[in-house]
C-alpha positions in Angstrom: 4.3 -17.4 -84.0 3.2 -19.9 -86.8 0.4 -22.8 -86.5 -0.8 -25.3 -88.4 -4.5 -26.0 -88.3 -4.8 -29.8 -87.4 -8.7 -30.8 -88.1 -11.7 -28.5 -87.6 -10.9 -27.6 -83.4 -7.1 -27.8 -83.1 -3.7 -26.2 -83.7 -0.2 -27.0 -83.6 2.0 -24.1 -82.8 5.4 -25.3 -84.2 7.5 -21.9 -84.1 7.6 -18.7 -81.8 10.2 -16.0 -82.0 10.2 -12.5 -80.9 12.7 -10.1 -83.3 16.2 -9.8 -82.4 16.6 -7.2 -79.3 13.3 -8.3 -78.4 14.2 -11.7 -76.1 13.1 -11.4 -72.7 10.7 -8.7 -73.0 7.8 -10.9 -72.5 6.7 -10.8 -76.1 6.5 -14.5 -76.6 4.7 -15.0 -73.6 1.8 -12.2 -75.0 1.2 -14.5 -78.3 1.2 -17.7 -76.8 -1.4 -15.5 -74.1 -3.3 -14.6 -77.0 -3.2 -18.0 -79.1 -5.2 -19.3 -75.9 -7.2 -16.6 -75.3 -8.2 -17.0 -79.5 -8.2 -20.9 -78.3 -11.1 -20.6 -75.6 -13.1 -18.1 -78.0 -13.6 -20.8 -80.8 -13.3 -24.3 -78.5 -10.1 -24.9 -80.2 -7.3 -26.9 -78.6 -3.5 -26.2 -79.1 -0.6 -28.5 -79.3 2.0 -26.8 -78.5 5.2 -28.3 -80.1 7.2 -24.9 -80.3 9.3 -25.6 -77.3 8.8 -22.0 -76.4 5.2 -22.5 -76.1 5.2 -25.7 -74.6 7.8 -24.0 -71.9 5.1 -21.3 -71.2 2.0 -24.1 -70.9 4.7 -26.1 -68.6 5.0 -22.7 -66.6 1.0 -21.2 -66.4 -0.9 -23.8 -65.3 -4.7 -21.9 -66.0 -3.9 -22.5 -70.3 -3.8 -25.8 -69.9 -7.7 -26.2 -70.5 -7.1 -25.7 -73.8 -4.2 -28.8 -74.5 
């Protein structure tokens, strides 16, 4: 996963990927679960323009206190 800091309390993730023979082992889902978890821990909010992670804040509705 990479993020760009924008300001002092938000990120933009922009990119997830898991490597090859990885996919749909529920990697991607464990960062993005840990970018929010890092999220509530320093009152930081994500934007999540990685489709990926957007799909996954689309799908679990308790991360979204940190959009």
């Amino acid at each position: 996963m990479t993020f760009v800091f924008a300001g002092d309390n938000k990120i933009i993730i922009d990119h997830t990927e898991v490597n090859p023979g990885n996919e749909g082992k529920g990697f991607g889902k464990k960062m993005v679960t840990k970018a929010v978890e890092w999220a509530r821990e320093n009152d930081i909010k994500i934007v999540p323009l990685c489709p990926f992670a957007k799909s996954v804040f689309d799908k679990v509705p308790d991360f979204r206190d940190v959009l």
